[in-house]
C-alpha positions as CSV (number, residue, x, y, z in Angstrom):
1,X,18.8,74.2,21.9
2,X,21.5,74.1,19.9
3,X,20.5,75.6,16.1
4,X,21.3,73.0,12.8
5,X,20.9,74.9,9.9
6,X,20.6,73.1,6.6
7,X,21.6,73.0,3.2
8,X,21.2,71.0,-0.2
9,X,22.1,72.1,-4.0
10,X,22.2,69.9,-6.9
11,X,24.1,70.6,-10.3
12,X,23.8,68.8,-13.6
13,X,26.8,66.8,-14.8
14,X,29.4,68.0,-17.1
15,X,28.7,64.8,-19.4
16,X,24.9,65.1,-19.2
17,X,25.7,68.7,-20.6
18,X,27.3,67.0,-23.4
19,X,24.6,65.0,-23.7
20,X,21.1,67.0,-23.3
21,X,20.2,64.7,-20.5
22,X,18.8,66.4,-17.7
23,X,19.8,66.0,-14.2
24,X,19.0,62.9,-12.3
25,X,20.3,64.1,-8.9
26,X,17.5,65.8,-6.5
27,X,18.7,66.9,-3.0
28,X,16.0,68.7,-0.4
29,X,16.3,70.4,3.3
30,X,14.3,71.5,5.8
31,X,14.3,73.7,9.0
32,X,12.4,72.2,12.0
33,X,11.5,73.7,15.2
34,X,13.1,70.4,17.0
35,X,15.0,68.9,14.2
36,X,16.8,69.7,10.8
37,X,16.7,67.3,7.8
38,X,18.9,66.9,4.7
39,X,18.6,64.6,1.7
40,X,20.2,63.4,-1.8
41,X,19.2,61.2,-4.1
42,X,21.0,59.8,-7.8
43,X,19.1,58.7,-10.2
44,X,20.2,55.8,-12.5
45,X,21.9,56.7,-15.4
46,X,21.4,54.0,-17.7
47,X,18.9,55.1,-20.2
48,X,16.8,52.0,-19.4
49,X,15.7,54.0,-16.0
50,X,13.2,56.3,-18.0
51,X,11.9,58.8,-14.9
52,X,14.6,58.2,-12.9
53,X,14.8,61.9,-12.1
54,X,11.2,61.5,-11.1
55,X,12.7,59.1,-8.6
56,X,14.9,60.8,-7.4
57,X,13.0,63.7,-6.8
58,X,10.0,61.7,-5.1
59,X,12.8,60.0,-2.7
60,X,13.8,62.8,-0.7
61,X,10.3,64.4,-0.5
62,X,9.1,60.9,1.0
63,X,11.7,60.8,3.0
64,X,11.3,64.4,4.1
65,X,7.8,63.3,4.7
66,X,8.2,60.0,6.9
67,X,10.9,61.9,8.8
68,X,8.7,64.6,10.1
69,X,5.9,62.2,10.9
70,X,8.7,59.5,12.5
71,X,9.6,63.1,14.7
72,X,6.3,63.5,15.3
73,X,5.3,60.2,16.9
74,X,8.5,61.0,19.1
75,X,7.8,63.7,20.4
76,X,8.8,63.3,24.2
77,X,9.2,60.0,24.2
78,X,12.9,59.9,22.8
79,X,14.4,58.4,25.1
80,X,13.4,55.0,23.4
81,X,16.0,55.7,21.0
82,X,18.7,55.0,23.5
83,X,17.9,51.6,23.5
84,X,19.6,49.8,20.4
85,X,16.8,47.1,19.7
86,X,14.0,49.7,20.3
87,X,16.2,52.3,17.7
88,X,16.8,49.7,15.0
89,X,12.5,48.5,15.7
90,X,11.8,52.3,14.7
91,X,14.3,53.1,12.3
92,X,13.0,49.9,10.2
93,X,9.7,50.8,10.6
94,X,10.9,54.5,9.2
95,X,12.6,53.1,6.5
96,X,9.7,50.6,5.6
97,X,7.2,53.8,5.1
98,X,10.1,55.6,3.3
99,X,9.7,52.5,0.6
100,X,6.3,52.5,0.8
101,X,5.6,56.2,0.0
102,X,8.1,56.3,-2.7
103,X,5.7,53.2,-4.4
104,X,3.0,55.1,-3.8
105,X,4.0,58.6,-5.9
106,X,5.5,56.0,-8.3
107,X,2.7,53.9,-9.2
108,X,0.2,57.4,-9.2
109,X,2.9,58.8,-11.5
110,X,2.6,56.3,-13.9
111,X,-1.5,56.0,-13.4
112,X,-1.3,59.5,-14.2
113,X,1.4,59.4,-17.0
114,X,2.1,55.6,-18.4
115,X,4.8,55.4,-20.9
116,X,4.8,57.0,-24.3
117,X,6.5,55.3,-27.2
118,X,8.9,58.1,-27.5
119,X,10.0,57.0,-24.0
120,X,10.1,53.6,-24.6
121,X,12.1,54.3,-27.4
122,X,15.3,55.5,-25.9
123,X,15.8,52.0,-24.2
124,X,18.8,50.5,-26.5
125,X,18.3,47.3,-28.2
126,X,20.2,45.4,-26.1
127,X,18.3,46.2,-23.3
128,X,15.4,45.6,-25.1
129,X,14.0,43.6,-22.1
130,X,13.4,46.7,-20.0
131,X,11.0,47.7,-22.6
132,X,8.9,44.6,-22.0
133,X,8.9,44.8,-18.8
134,X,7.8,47.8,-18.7
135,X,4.9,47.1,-21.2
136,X,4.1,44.5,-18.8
137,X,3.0,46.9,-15.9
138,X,6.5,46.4,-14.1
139,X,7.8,49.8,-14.4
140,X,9.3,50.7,-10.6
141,X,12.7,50.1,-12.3
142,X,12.4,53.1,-14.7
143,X,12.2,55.4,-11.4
144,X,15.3,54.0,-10.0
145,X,17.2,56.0,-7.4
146,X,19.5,56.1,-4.2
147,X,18.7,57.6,-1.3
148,X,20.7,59.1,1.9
149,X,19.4,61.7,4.3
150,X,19.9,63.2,7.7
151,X,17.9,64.2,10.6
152,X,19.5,66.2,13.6
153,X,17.9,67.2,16.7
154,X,19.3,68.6,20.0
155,X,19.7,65.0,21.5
156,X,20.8,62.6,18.4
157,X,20.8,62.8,14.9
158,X,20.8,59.9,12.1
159,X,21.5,59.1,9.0
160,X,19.8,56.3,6.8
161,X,21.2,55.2,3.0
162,X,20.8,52.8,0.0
163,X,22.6,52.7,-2.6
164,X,26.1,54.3,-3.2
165,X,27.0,58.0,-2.2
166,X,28.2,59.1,0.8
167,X,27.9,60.4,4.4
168,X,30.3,62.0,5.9
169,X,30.1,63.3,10.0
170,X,32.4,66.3,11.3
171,X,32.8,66.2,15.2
172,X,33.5,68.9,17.2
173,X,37.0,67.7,17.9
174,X,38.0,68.1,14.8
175,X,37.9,64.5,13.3
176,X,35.6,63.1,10.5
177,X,34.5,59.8,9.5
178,X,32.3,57.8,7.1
179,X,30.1,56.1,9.4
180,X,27.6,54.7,7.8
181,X,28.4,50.6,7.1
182,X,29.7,50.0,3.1
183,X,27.1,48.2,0.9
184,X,28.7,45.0,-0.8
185,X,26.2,45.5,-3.5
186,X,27.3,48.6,-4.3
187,X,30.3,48.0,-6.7
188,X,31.8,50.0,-10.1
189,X,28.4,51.1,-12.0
190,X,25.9,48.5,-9.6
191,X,24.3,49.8,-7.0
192,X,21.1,49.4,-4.7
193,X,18.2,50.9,-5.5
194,X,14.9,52.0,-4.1
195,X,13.3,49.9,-7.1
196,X,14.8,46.9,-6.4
197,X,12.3,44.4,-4.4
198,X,14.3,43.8,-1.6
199,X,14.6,48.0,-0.8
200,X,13.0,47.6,2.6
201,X,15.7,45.0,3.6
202,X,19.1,47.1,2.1
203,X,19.4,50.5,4.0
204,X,21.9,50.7,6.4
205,X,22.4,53.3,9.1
206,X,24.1,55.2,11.6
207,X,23.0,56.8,14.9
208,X,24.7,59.5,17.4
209,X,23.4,61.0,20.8
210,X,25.1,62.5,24.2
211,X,28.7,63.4,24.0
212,X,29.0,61.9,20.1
213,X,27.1,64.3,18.8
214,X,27.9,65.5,15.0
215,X,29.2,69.8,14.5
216,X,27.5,68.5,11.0
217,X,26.8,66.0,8.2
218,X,27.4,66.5,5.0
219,X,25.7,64.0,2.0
220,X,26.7,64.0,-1.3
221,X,26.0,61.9,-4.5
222,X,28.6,59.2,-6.3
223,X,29.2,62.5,-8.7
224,X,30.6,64.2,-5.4
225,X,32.2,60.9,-3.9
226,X,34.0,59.9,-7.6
227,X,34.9,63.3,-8.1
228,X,37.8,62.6,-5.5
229,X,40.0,59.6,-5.4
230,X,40.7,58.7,-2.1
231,X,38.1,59.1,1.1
232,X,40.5,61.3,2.5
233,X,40.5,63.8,-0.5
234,X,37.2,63.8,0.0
235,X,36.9,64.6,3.6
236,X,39.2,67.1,2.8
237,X,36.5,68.8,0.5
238,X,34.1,68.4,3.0
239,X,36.1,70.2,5.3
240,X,37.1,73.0,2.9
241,X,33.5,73.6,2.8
242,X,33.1,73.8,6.6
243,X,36.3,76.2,6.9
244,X,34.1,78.6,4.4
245,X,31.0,78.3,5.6
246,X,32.7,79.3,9.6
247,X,34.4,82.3,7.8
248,X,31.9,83.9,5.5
249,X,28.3,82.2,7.1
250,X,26.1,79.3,5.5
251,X,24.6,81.5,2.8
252,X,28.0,82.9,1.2
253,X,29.0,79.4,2.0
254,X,26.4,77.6,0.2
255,X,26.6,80.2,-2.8
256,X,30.6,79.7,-3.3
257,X,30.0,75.3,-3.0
258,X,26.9,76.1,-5.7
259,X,29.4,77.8,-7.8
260,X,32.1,75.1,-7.3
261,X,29.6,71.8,-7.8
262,X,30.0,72.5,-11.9
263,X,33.3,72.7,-11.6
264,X,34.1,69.8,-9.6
265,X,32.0,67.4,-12.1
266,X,33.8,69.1,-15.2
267,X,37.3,68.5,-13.6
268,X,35.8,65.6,-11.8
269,X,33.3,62.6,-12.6
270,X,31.2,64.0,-15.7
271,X,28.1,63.1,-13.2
272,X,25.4,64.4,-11.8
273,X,26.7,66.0,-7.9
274,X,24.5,66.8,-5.2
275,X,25.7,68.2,-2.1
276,X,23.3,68.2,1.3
277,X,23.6,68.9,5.1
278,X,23.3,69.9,8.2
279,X,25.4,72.2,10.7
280,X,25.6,73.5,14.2
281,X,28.0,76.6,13.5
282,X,29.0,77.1,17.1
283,X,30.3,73.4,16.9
284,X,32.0,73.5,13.7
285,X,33.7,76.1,14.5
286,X,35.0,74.0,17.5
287,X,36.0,71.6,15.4
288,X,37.7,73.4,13.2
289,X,40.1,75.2,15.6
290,X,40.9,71.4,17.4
291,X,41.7,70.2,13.5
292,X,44.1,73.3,13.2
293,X,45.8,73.0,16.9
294,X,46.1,69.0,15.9
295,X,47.5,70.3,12.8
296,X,50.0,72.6,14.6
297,X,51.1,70.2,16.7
298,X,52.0,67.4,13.6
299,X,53.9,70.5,12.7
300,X,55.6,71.3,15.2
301,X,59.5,70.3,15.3
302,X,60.6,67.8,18.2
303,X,63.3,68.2,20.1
């Protein structure tokens, strides 16, 4: 089978710096023996969301978790995926137990930890109602957090989001895309959130199998998508990142983008950026010499 190897690095933003506030991103990956898997998550960064890193960090390990028992239940059966009504049936089901873990490490965070005063403090007057609510015993808010993660196997891979951030898919002709659908409740500062009571009815997804198979997938946080100011700026960084990772292999790779992600949020957003995914080097590299024939040929003069 064709080998995916994964990646994921966060980095604190350059205005959290300025503010002692500690990063709210978390990103995770894993190598299967079928399948690879990459995640990143933002935490909200209102100061009413009091654990949001907690959030975030629970959200990729739950869905790490549900994605390699979802894999699991496959196992040679997944063939059922090729059938759109059967595929959406499963990957709601997936999602559903994605939302349901993530409640359950929130409310035995909070059993184990409720609220001190010196975090109910920092909420600002204004917001003054988050505090009550919280007092109350409705604290899932104060966990807030996006989510968008990856699985690839030899067959198909998929991607599932909520909230902002982005996905973006390399092919192995060269092109890229954002295919997962845009969230209308995901706008300037708003965004959807695992918290929100509606979660298991707001993620979207995208799915890819046979010949439309992905050379990789790369997630990345709003820090990463605002960072750039059009989608095709950002492709373009994706891309830059493939073009090193084919020349110097994914750990030189991965240590050069980990030494570029402070960088691009000082120069950038000021957020929190968080940068995940997967590759199949043999494809990328593919793609990556179709982009620079196309390239060449846009070049080229007519006669």
């Amino acid at each position: 089978m064709n080998k995916y190897s994964a990646f994921a690095r966060s980095c604190v933003g350059a205005s959290h710096l300025r503010k002692n506030i500690v990063c709210q991103d978390s990103s995770l990956c894993a190598e299967r023996e079928k399948y690879s898997f990459a995640a990143v998550a933002d935490g909200h960064g209102s100061p009413c969301y009091l654990r949001t890193e907690r959030g975030s960090r629970f959200a990729v390990e739950c869905a790490l978790e549900c994605a390699d028992e979802f894999m699991e239940s496959l196992d040679e059966a997944v063939e059922i995926l090729d059938n759109s009504k059967d595929r959406e049936r499963l990957f709601n089901q997936l999602w559903r137990s994605i939302v349901s873990r993530w409640h359950e490490r929130v409310e035995a965070d909070f059993a184990a930890e409720p609220f001190t005063e010196e975090e109910l403090s920092r909420i600002p007057e204004k917001q003054a109602y988050y505090r009550e609510r919280y007092v109350s015993g409705r604290f899932m808010d104060a966990y807030g957090t996006t989510l968008v993660f990856c699985v690839m196997a030899e067959n198909f891979a998929f991607c599932i989001q909520i909230g902002d951030g982005s996905c973006s898919v390399f092919f192995p002709d060269g092109s890229i895309v954002s295919p997962v659908p845009d969230d209308p409740g995901c706008h300037d500062n708003v965004t959807t959130s695992l918290c929100q009571d509606n979660a298991v009815l707001s993620a979207r997804n995208c799915y890819f199998s046979g010949d439309s198979l992905p050379a990789a997938v790369f997630l990345g946080t709003d820090g990463v998508e605002n960072s750039y100011a059009t989608e095709t700026e950002l492709h373009g960084f994706y891309i830059g990142l493939a073009r090193t990772v084919s020349e110097n292999g994914l750990d030189e790779g991965v240590c050069q983008l980990e030494e570029f992600l402070p960088v691009m949020t000082k120069k950038g957003s000021g957020d929190d950026v968080s940068c995940a995914g997967i590759i199949e080097l043999n494809q990328l590299n593919s793609g990556l010499n179709q982009l620079f024939h196309d390239n060449q040929n846009e070049q080229s003069p007519t006669a």
